[in-house]
Phi, psi and omega in degrees: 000301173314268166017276132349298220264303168305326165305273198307324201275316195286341185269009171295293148342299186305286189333303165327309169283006177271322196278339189306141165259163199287339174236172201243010175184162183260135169229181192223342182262137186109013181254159193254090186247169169231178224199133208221122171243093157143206227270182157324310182278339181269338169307325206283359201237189166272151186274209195213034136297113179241129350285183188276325148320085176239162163272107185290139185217157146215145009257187207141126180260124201288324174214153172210180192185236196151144176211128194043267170240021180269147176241133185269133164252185186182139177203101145303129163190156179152212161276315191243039196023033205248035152235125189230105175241144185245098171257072164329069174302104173280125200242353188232172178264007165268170131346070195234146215201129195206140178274156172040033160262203204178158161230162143219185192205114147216173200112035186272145185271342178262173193260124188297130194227351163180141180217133169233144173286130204248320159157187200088356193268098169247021189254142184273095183243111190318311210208140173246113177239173163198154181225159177347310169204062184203152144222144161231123188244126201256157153206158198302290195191180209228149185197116171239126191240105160079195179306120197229123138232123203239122159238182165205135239208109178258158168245052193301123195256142149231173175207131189272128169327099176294185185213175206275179180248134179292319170321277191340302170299269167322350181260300180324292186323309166269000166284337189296300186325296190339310202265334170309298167274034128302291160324322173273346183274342170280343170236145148350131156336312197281339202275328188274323202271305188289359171273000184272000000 
């Protein structure tokens, strides 16, 4: 009976730290994503990001890659990594101009809750999207006339996925004690015998 009765207190005890969450914040460094750089048919496909893969770190530029004679940089930074800068480097000296693409970047592990252009934006941009752990971003087209750099700077909101707790388990477990000696304490002995 004592037993039963320190099991409930501690799983009592216990509750509080079940609502806690296991980490003080949702981040992106240390998440593993990949990263698609150019139209519809080639996302669905491997992109032209080298590698398609990174490890988000700061600071550090996580993917970079080319269409045509342009060079892409893609940078996750901040602290919790959710500032997404896009830079574009025009490498030739001419006029150059292209339509209809896109990135999209997934495998972020907390789940993404908003994402926006935050400033910094000289780039023409269609469309913002996101999913649980995905973003995509479209744009109409692009014009660089002669040596050229165009950026844009995103804001990326998460929220960390919770996971289960052990406090959490264990606190169930001894509410389950709880209510067993309650129940026995609620009917009388000789009322317990004659019901087996």
């Amino acid at each position: 009976m004592r037993i039963a009765q320190r099991l409930s207190a501690f799983a009592l005890a216990c509750l509080p730290l079940a609502a806690a969450p296991l980490s003080a914040s949702a981040s992106l460094i240390g998440d593993s994503i990949t990263g698609c750089l150019g139209n519809a048919v080639i996302c669905n496909g491997p992109g032209n990001f080298s590698p398609p893969t990174a490890v988000v770190t700061d600071p550090g530029v996580e993917f970079s890659g080319s269409i045509s004679d342009d060079v892409v940089t893609v940078d996750f930074s901040g602290p919790s990594g959710t500032t997404l800068t896009i830079t574009f480097h025009h490498l030739g000296s001419h006029n150059h101009g292209y339509g209809g693409f896109g990135m999209n970047f997934l495998g972020i592990d907390d789940t993404v809750t908003g994402f926006s252009l935050l400033a910094g934006n000289t780039m023409p941009i269609s469309g913002l999207s996101f999913g649980p752990h995905s973003l995509d971003i479209d744009f109409t087209s692009l014009l660089f006339p002669g040596d050229a750099t165009q950026t844009a700077v995103f804001q990326i909101q998460i929220a960390e996925v919770p996971e289960p707790s052990v406090a959490a388990l264990l606190g169930a477990a001894g509410l389950a004690l709880m209510l067993v000696q309650r129940r026995r304490r609620t009917y009388p002995v000789e009322l317990r015998i004659a019901q087996r």
